[in-house]
C-alpha positions as CSV (number, residue, x, y, z in Angstrom):
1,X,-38.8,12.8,36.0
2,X,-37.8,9.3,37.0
3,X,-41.2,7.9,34.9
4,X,-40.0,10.2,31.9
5,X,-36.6,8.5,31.9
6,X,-37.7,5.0,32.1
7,X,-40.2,6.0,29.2
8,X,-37.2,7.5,27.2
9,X,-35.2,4.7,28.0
10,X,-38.2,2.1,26.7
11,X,-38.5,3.8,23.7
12,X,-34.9,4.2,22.6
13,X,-34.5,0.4,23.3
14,X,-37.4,-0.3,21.3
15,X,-35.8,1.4,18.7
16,X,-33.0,-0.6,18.8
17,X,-35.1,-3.6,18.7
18,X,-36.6,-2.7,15.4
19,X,-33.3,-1.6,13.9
20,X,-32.2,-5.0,14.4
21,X,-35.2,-7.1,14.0
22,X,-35.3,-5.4,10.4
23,X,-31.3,-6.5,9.5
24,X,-32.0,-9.7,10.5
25,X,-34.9,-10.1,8.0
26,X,-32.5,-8.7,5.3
27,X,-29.5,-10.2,6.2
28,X,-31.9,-13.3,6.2
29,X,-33.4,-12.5,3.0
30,X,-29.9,-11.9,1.2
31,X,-28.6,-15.4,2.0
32,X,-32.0,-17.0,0.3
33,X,-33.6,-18.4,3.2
34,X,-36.7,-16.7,2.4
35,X,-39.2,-18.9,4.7
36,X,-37.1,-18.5,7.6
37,X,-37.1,-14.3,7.1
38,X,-41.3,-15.0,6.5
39,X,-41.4,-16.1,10.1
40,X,-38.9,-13.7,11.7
41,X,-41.2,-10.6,10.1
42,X,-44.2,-12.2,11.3
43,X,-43.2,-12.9,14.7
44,X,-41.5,-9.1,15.0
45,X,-43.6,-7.4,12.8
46,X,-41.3,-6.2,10.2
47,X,-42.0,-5.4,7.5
48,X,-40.7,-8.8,5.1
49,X,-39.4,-6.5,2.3
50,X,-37.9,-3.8,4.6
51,X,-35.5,-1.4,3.3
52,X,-32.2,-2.9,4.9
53,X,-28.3,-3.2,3.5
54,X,-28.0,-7.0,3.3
55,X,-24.9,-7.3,4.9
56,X,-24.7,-4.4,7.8
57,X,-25.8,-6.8,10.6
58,X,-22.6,-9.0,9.7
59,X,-20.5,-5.3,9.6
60,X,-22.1,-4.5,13.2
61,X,-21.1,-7.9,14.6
62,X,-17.6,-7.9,13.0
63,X,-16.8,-4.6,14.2
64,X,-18.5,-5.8,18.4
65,X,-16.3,-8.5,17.7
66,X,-13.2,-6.4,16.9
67,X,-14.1,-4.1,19.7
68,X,-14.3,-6.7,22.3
69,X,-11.4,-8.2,20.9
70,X,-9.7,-4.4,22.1
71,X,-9.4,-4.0,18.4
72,X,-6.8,-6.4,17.6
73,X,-6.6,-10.0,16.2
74,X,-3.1,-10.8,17.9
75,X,-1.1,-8.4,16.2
76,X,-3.4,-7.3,13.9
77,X,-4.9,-3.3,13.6
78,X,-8.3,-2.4,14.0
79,X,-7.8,-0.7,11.1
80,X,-7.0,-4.0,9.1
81,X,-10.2,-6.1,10.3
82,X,-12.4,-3.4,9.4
83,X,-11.4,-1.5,6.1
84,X,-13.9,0.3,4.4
85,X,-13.6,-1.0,1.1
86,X,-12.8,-4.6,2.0
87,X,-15.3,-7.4,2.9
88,X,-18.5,-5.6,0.6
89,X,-20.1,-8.5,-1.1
90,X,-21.4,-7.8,-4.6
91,X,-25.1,-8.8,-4.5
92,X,-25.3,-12.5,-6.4
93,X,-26.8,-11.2,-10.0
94,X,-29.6,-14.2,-9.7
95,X,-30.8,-16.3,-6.9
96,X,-29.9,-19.8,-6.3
97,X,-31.4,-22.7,-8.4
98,X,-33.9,-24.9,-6.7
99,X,-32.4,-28.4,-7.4
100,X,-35.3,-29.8,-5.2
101,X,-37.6,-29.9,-9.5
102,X,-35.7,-32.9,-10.6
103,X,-37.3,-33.4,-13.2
104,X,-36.7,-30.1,-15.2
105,X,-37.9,-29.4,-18.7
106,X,-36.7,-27.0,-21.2
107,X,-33.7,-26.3,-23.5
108,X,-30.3,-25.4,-21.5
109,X,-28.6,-22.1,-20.7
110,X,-25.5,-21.1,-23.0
111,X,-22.4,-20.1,-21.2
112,X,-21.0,-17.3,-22.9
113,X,-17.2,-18.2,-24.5
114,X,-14.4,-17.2,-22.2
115,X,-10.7,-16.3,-23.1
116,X,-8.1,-17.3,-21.0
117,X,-4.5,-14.9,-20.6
118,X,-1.8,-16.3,-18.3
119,X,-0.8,-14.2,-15.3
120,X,2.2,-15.7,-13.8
121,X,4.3,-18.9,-13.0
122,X,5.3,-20.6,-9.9
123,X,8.4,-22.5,-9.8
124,X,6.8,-25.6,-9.8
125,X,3.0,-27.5,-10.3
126,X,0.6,-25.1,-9.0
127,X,-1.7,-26.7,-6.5
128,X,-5.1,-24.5,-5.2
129,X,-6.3,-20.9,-5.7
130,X,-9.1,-18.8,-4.0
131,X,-11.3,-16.0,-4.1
132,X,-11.5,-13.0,-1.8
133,X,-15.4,-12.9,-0.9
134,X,-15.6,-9.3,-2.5
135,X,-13.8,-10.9,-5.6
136,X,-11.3,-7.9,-5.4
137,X,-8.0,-10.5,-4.7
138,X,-7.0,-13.9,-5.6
139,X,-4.4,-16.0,-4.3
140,X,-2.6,-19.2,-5.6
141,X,-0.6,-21.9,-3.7
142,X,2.2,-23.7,-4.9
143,X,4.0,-26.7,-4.9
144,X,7.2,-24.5,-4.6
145,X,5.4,-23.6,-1.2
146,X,5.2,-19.7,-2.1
147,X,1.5,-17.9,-2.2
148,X,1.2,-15.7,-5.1
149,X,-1.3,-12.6,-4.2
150,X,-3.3,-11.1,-7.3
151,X,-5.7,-7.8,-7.6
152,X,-8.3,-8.5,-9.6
153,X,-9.1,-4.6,-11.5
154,X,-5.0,-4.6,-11.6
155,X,-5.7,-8.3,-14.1
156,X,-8.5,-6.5,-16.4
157,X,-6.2,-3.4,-16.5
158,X,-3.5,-5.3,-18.2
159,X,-6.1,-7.3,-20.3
160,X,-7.1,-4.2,-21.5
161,X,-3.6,-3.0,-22.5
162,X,-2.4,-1.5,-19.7
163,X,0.6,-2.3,-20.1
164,X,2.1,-0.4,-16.3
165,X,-0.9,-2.9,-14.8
166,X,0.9,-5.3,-12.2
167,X,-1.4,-7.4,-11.1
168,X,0.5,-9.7,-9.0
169,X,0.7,-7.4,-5.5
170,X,2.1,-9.8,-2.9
171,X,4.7,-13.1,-3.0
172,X,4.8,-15.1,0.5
173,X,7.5,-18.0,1.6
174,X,6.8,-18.7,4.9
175,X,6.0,-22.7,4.6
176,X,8.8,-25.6,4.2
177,X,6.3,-28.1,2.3
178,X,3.7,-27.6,-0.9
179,X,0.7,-25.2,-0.3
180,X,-2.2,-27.4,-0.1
181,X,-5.5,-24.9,0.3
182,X,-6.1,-21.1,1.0
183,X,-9.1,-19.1,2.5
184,X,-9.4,-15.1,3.1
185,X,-10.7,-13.4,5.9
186,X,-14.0,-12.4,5.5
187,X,-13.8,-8.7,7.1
188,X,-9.7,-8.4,6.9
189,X,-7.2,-8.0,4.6
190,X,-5.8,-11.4,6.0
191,X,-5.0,-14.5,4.1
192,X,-4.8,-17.9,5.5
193,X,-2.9,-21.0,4.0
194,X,-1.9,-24.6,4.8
195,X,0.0,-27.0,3.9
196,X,2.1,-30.6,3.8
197,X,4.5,-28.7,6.7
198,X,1.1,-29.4,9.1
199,X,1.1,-25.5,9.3
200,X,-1.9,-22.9,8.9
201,X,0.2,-19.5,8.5
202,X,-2.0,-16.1,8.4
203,X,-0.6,-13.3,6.3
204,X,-1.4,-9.5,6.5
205,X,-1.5,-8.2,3.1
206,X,-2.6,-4.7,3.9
207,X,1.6,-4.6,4.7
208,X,3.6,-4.1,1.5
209,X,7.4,-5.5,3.2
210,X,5.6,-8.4,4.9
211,X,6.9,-11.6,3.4
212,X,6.1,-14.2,6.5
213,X,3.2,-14.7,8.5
214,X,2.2,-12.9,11.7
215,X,0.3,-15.8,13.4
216,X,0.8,-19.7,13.0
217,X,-1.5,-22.6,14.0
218,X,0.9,-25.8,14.4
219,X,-1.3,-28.8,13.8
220,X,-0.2,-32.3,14.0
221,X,-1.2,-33.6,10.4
222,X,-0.8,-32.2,6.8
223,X,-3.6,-29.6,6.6
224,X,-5.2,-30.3,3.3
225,X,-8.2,-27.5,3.5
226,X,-9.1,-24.7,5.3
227,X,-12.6,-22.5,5.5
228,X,-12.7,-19.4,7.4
229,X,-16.2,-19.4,9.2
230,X,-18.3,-16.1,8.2
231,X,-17.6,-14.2,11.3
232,X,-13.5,-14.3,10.7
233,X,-13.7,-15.8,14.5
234,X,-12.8,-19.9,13.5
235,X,-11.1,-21.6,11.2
236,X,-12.1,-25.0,9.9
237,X,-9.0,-27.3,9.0
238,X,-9.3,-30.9,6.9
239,X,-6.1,-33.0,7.3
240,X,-5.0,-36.2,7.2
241,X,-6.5,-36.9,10.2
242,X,-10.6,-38.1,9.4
243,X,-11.9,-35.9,12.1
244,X,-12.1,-32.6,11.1
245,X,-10.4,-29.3,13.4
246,X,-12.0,-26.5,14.1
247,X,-9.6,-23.5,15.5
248,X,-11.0,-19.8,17.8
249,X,-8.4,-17.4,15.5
250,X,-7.8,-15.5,18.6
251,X,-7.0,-18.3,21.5
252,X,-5.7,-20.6,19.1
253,X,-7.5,-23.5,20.9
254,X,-8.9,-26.5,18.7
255,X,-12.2,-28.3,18.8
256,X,-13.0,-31.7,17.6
257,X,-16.5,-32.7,16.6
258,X,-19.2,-33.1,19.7
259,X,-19.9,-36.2,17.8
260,X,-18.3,-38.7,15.5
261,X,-19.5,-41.3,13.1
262,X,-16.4,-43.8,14.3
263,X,-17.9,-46.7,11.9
264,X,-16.3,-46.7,8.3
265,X,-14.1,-43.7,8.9
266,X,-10.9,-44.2,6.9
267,X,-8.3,-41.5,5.9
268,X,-8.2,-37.7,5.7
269,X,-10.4,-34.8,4.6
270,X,-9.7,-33.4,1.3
271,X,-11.8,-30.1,1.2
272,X,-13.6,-28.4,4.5
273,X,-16.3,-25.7,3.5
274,X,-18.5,-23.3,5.5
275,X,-22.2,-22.2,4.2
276,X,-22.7,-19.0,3.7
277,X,-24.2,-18.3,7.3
278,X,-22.0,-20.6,9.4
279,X,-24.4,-22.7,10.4
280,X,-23.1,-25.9,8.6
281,X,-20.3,-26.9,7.1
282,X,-18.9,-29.7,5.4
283,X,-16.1,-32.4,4.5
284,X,-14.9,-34.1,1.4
285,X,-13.1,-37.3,2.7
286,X,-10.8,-39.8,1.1
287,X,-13.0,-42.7,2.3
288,X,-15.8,-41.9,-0.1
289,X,-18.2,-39.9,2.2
290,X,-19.4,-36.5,2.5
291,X,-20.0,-35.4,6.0
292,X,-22.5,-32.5,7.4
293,X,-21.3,-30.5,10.4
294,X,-23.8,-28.5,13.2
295,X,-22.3,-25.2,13.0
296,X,-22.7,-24.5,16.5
297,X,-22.6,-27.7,18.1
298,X,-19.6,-29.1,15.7
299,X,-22.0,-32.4,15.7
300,X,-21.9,-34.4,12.7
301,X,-25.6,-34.5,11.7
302,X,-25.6,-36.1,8.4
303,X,-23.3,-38.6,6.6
304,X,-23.4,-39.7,3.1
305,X,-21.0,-42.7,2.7
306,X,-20.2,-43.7,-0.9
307,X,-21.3,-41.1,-2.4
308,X,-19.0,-41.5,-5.4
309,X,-19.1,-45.3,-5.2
310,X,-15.6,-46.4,-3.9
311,X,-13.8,-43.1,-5.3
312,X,-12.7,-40.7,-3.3
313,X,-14.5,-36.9,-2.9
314,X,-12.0,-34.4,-4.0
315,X,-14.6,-31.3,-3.2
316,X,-17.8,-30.2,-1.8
317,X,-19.5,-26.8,-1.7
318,X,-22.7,-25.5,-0.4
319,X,-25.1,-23.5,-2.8
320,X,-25.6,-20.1,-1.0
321,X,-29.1,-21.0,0.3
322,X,-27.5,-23.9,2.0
323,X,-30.1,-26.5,1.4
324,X,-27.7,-28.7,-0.9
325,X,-24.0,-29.6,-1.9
326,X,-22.2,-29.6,-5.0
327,X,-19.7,-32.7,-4.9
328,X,-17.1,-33.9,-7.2
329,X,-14.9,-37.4,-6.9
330,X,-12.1,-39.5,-8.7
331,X,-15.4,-41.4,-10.1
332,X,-15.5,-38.7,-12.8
333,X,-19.0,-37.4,-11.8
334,X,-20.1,-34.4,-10.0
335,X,-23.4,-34.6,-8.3
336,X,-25.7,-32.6,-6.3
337,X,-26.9,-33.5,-2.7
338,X,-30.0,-32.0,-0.7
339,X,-29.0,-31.7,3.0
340,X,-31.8,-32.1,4.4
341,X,-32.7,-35.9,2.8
342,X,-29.2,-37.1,1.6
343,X,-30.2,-38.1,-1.6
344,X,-28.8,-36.8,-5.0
345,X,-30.9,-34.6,-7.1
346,X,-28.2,-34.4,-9.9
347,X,-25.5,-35.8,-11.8
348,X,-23.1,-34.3,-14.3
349,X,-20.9,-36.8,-16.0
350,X,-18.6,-36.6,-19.1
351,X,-15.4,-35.1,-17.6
352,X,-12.9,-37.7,-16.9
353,X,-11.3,-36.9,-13.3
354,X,-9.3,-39.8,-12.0
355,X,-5.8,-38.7,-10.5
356,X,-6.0,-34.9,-9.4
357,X,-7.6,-33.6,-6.6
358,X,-9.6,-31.8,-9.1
359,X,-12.6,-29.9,-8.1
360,X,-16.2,-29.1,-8.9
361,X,-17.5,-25.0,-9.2
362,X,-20.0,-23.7,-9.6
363,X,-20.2,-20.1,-11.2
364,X,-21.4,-16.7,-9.3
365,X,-24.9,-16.9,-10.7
366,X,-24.7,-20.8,-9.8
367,X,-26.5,-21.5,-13.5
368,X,-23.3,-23.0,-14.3
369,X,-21.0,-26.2,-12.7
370,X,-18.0,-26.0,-14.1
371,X,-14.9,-28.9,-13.7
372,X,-11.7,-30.1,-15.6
373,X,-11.8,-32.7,-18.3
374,X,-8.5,-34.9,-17.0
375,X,-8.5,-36.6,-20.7
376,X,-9.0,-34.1,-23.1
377,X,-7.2,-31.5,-21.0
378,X,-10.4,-29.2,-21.3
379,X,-12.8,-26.8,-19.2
380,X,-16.0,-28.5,-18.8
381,X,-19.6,-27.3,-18.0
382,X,-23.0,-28.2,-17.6
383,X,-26.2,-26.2,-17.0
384,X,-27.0,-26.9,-12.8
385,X,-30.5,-26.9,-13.5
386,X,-30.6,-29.4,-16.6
387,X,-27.4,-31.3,-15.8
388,X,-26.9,-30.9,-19.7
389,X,-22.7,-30.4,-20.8
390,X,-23.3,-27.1,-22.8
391,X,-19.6,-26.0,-23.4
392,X,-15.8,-27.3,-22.9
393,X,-12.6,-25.3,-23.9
394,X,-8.9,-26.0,-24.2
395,X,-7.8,-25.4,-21.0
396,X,-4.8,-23.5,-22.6
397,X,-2.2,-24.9,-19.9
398,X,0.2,-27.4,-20.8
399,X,-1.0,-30.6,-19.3
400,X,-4.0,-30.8,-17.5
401,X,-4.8,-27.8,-14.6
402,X,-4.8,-29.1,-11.2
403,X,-7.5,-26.5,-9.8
404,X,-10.2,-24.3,-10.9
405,X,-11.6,-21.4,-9.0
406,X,-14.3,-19.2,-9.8
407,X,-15.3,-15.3,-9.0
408,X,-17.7,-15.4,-6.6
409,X,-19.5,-12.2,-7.6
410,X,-18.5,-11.9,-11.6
411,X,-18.2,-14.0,-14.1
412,X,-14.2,-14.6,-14.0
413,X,-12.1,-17.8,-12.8
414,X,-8.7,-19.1,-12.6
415,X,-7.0,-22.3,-13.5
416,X,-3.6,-23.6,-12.3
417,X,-1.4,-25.9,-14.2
418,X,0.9,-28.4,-13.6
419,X,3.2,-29.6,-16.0
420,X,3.5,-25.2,-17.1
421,X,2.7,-24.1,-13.6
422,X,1.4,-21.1,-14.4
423,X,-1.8,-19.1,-13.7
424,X,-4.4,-18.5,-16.2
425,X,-7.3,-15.7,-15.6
426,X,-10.7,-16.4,-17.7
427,X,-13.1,-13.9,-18.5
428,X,-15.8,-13.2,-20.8
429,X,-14.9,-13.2,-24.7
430,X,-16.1,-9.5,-25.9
């Protein structure tokens, strides 16, 4: 009997093994690293294109997480980190572009005409917005410090003609200084924001009364960006401060890089960004460098100084298969960085960006970089794989946006003005 339960035992664990062995091969496969899945198939023997979901290994570890949390995040319900319908990426329509063929051939993609409607107005310039990873919710930041909390199906409704459509779900005032950046949680109804009050408030927008946060991070410098890590665990912050801050959500303690490069370090982050796994992530500094972050050790692996000459970098994003970063500066250029060399593999120039804290998109097929034309006052983009300007629009706002976000699963963005501060939502011309 006791042999038959060991044997039982053996093969439910192996089991197990499998199960898990084949979500890592998806969940590896989904995120683009295709050589890396290769190996882990070969090595368990899984099958490479095994019948997975794509994002269920991130669900299991989200809900352990909550679990061993006792099903809280200070305050917050199990029941808000783990929604059903919250947190389900739409599968990217394409796969990333291999910027690696720099010498590319062949006539340029055409990017369909959009049409832009305004949704709202803050009381003053209107400084960042974001997408929710599912694309379901966006949020903008003012300079009037409130957060303005939009449902996306709510917007097409009333584009449509609805005319009982209210898009706009949620208002927040919780900060005493402009709204600088804005992340949201990647399993929870739970948006993050910072700002020039050196604050990083969280906000549970699963509560129709709440106006204030439930949770505050106090830091000791104006908190320019902020970048949820996948798991929902950390928070990255960029301040004034050079070195970036890296927070645990639930103890509230802050890390500082392992390692700094002390040499040529002058001012504050602009943007901080996570890739898509967690296991890098990187900073757009006012001293003209672009700095590459260990995920795990919070070492600073790879710095690119200068990289838009004497300008500062007012972004930087990672393409979802993490191998390179899409960077824009007060030089007017946007360019394109492998991580695992340094060097730039493209260059989009022809958009004049010289006094906002503008930034560089790309769209959620990543054929597209898209960016704001300070001069003309105009929606700019190039093909990614050509590096050829194939369209620009009026931006519609009155004087020049200050930010441009993009959906990261359909082909929908937002702008945010400044001298109308209002909020425009782009889509598709039919």
């Amino acid at each position: 009997m006791e042999n038959s339960g060991s044997l039982e035992q053996a093969l439910q664990e192996g089991n197990i093994l499998r199960q898990l062995n084949a979500l890592i091969v998806a969940h590896l496969r989904h995120h683009n690293l295709s050589q890396v899945a290769s190996d882990v198939a070969s090595a368990t023997m899984t099958p490479l294109n095994v019948e997975a979901s794509p994002t269920r290994l991130l669900e299991l570890v989200a809900k352990g997480l909550a679990a061993e949390n006792n099903g809280s995040l200070r305050g917050v319900s199990s029941s808000v980190l783990l929604p059903t319908s919250y947190g389900s990426v739409t599968n990217p329509r394409t796969a990333s572009i291999d910027f690696s063929a720099t010498h590319v051939k062949g006539s340029s993609k055409t990017l369909p005409k959009h049409e832009s409607k305004q949704l709202s107005e803050h009381k003053s310039v209107v400084r960042c917005a974001r997408f929710s990873s599912d694309g379901m919710f966006f949020a903008t930041g003012g300079a009037d410090t409130s957060i303005k909390l939009f449902e996306v199906p709510k917007v097409k409704q009333m584009l449509s003609g609805d005319t009982q459509a209210r898009p706009l779900i949620r208002s927040f005032y919780d900060h005493a200084e402009p709204i600088n950046d804005l992340d949201f949680h990647p399993r929870s109804t739970i948006l993050v924001s910072s700002a020039k009050d050196n604050c990083i408030k969280f906000f549970d927008f699963s509560k129709t009364t709440a106006k204030r946060a439930f949770k505050v991070f106090q830091d000791t410098h104006n908190v320019r960006s902020v970048s949820f890590h996948p798991s929902g665990e950390f928070l990255l912050a960029g301040t004034d401060h050079a070195v970036p801050h890296l927070y645990d959500v639930n103890t509230y303690q802050c890390f500082l890089p392992s390692s700094f490069p002390d040499n040529g370090v002058n001012g504050g982050i602009n943007q901080v960004r996570y890739s898509s796994t967690g296991s890098v992530y990187v900073t757009a500094s006012k001293d003209g460098a672009i700095r590459l972050f260990d995920g795990v050790s919070a070492k600073c692996v790879r710095s690119i100084s200068s990289a838009h000459g004497k300008a500062e970098v007012t972004s930087a994003v990672f393409t979802r298969d993490q191998r390179f970063v899409l960077s824009s500066g007060k030089d007017s250029t946007v360019k394109v960085w492998e991580i695992a060399s340094g060097r730039m593999v493209k260059e989009y120039i022809g958009a004049k960006r010289l006094k906002l804290r503008s930034q560089a998109i790309f769209n959620d097929t990543e054929e597209f970089v898209i960016s704001i034309d300070e001069g003309n006052n105009e929606v700019v983009t190039w093909d990614a794989r050509t590096a050829e300007k194939v369209a620009k629009w009026p931006s519609n706002h009155n004087g020049v946006p200050r930010w441009i976000e993009h959906s990261p699963v359909e082909p929908v963005f937002v702008t945010c003005g400044t001298t109308d501060r209002s909020v425009r939502f782009w889509k598709e011309s039919v």
